[in-house]
Biotite code that builds the C-alpha atoms (Angstrom):
import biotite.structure as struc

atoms = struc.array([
    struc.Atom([-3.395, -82.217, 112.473], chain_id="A", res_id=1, res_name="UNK", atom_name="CA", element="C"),
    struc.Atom([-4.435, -78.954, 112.917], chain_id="A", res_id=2, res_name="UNK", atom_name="CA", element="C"),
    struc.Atom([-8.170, -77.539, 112.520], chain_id="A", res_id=3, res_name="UNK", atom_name="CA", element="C"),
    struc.Atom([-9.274, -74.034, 111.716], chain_id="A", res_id=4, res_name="UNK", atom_name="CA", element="C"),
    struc.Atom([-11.978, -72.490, 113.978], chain_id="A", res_id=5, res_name="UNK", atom_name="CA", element="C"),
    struc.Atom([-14.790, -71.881, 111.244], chain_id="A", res_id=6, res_name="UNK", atom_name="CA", element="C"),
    struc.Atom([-15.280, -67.951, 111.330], chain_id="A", res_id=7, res_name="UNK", atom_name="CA", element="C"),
    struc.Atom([-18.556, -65.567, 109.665], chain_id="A", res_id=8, res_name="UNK", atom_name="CA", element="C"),
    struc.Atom([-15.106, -64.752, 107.126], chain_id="A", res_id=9, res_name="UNK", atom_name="CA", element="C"),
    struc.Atom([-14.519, -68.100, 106.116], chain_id="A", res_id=10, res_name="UNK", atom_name="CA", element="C"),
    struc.Atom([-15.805, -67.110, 102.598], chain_id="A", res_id=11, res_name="UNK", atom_name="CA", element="C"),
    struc.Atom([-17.795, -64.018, 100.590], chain_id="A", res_id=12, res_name="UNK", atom_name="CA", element="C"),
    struc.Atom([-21.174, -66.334, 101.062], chain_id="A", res_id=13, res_name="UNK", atom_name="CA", element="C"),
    struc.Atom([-20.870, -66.510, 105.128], chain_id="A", res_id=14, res_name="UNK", atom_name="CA", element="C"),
    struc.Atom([-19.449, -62.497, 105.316], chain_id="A", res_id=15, res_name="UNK", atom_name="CA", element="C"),
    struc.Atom([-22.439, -61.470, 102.920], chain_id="A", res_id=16, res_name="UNK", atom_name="CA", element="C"),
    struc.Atom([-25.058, -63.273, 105.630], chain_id="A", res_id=17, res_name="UNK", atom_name="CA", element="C"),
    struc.Atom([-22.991, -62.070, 108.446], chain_id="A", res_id=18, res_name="UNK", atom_name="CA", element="C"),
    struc.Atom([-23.910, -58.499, 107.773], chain_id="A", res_id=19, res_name="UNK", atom_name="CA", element="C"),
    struc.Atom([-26.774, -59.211, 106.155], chain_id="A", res_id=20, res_name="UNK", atom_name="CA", element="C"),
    struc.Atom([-27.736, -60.237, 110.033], chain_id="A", res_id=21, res_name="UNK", atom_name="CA", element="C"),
    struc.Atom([-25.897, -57.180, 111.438], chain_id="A", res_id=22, res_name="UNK", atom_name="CA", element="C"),
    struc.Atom([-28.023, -54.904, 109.107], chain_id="A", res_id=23, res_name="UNK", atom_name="CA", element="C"),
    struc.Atom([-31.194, -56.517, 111.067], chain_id="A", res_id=24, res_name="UNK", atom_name="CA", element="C"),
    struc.Atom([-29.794, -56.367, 114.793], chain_id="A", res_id=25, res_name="UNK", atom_name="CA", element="C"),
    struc.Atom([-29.234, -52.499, 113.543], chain_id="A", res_id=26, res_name="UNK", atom_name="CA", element="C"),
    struc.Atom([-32.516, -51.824, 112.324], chain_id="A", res_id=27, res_name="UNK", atom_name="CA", element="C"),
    struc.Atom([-33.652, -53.526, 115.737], chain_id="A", res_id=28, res_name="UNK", atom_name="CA", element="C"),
    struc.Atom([-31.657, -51.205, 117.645], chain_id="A", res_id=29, res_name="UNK", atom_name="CA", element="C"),
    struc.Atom([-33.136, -48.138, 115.580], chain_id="A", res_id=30, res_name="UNK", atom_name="CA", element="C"),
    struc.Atom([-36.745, -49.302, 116.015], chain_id="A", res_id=31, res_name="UNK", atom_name="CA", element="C"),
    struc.Atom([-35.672, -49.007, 119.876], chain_id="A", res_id=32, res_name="UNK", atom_name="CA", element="C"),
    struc.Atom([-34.445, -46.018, 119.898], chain_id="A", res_id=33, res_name="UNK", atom_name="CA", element="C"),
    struc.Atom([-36.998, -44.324, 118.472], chain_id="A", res_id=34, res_name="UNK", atom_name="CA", element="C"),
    struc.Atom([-39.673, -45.939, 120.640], chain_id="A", res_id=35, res_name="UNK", atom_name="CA", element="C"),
    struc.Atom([-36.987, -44.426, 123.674], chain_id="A", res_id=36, res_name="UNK", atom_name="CA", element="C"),
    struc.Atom([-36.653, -41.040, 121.746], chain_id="A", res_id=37, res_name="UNK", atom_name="CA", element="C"),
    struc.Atom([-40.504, -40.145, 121.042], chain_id="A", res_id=38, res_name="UNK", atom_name="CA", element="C"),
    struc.Atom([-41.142, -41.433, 125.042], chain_id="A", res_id=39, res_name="UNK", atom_name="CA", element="C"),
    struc.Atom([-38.203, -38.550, 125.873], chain_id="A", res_id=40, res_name="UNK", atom_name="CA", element="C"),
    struc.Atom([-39.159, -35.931, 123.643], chain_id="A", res_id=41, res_name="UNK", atom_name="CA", element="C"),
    struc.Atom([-42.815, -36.305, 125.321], chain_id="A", res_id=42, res_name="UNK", atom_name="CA", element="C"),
    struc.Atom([-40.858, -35.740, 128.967], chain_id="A", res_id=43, res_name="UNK", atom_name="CA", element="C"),
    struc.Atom([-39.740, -32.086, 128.559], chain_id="A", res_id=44, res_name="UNK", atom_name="CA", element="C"),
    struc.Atom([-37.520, -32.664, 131.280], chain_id="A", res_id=45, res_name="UNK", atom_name="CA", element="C"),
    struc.Atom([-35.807, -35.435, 129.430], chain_id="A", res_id=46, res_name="UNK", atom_name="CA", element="C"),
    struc.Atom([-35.125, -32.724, 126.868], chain_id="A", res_id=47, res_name="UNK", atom_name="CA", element="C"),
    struc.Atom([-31.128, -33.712, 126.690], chain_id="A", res_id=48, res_name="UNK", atom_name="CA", element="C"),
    struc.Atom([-32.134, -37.469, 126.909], chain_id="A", res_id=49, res_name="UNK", atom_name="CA", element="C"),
    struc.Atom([-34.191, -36.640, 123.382], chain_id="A", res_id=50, res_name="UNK", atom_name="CA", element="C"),
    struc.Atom([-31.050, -35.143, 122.061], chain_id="A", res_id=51, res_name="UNK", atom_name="CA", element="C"),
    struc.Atom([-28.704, -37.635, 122.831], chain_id="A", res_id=52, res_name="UNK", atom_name="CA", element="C"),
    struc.Atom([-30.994, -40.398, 121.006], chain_id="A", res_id=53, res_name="UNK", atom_name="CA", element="C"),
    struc.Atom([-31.309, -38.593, 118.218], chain_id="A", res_id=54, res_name="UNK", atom_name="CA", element="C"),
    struc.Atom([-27.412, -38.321, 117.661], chain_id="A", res_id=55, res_name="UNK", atom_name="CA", element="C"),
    struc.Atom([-27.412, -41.975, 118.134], chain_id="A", res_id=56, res_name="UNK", atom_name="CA", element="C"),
    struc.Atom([-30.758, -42.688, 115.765], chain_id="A", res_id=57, res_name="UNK", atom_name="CA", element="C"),
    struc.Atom([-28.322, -41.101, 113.220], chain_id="A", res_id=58, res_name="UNK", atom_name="CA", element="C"),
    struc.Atom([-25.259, -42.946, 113.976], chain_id="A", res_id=59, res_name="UNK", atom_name="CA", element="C"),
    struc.Atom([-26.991, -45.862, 113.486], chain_id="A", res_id=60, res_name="UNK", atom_name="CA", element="C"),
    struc.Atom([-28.163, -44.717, 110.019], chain_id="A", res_id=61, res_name="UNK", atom_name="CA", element="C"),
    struc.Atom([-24.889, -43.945, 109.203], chain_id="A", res_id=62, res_name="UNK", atom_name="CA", element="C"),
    struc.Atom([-23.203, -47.258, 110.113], chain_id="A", res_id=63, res_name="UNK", atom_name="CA", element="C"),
    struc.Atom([-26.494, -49.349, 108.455], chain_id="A", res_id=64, res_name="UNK", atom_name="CA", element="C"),
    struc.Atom([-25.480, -47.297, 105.504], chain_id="A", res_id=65, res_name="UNK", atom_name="CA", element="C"),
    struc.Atom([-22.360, -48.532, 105.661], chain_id="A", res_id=66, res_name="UNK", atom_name="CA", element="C"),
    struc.Atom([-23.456, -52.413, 106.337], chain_id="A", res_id=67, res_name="UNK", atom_name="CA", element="C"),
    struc.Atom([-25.570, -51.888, 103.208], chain_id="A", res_id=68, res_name="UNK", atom_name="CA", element="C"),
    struc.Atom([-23.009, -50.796, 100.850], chain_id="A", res_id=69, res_name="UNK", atom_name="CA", element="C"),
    struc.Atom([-20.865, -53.577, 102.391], chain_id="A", res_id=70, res_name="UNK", atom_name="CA", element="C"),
    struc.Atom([-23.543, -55.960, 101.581], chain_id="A", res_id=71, res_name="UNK", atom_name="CA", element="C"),
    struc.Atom([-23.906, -55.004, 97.767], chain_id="A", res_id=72, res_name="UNK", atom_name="CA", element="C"),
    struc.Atom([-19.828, -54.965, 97.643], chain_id="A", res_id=73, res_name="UNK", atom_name="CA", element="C"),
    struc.Atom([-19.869, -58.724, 98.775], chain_id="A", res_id=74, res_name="UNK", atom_name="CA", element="C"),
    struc.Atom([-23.005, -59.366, 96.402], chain_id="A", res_id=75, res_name="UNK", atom_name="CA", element="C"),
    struc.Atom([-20.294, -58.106, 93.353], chain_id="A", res_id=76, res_name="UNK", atom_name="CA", element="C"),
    struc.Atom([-17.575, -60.093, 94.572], chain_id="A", res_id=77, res_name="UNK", atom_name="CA", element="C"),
    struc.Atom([-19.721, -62.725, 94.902], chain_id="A", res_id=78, res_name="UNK", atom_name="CA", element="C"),
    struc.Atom([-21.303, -62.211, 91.495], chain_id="A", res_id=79, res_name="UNK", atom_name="CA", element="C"),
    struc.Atom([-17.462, -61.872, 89.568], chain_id="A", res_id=80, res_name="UNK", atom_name="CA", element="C"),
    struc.Atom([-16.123, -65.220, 91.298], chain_id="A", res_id=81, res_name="UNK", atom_name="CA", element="C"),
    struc.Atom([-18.837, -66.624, 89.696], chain_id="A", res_id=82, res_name="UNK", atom_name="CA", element="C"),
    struc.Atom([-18.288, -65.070, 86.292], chain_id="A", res_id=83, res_name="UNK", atom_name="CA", element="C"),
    struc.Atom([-14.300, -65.751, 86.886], chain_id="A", res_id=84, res_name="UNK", atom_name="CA", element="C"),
    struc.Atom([-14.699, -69.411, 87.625], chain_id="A", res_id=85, res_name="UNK", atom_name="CA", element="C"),
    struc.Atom([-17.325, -70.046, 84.950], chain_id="A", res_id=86, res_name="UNK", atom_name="CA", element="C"),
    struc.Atom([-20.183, -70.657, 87.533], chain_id="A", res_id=87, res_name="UNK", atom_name="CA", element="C"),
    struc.Atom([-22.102, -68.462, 85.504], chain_id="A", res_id=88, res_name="UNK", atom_name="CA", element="C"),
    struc.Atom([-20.564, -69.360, 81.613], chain_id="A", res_id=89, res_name="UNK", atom_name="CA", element="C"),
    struc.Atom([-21.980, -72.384, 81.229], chain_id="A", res_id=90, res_name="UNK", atom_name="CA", element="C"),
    struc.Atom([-25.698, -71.392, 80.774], chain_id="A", res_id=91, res_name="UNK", atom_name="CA", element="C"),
    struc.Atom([-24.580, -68.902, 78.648], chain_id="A", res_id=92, res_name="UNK", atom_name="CA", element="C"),
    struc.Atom([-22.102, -70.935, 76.475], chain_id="A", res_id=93, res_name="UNK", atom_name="CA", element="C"),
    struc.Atom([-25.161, -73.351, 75.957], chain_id="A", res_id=94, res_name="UNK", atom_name="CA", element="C"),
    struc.Atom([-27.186, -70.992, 74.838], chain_id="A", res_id=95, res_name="UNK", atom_name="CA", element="C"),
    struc.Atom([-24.970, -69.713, 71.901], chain_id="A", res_id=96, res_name="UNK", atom_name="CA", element="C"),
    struc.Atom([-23.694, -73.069, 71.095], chain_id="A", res_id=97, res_name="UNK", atom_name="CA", element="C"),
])
């Protein structure tokens, strides 16, 4: 008897909320850093400070980005398992029947 550890993987529905919750944590993050960034950018001494959140303000655009398009990819794998396994074809073979 052997039992799988239960994983955010374990199917498209638990993957799709895993980075649906990653995409929050980064927007989070973001909101911080900016608060961080504008405190810095007021503190000319912290002039390098400023700089360095602002490369990482748009590293974390850049990998929400990429959580986002993840997130629509899993919503149209999500969306043709349904269409492949007739989830979806039986409201519409009623409806032409």
């Amino acid at each position: 008897m052997s039992s799988k550890t239960a994983t955010p993987f374990d199917n498209i529905e638990s993957a799709h909320e895993y980075v649906r919750l990653l995409v929050e944590a980064l927007e989070e993050a973001d909101q911080s850093i900016k608060e961080d960034a504008a405190i810095a950018r007021q503190a000319h001494s912290l002039e390098r400070r400023a700089q360095a959140l602002h490369l990482v303000e748009y590293k974390l655009n850049q990998l929400r980005e990429h959580f986002q398009a993840s997130r629509r990819i899993l919503n149209d794998l999500r969306t043709l398992r349904r269409l492949l396994l007739g989830e979806r074809g039986e409201t519409a073979s009623d409806q032409s029947g």
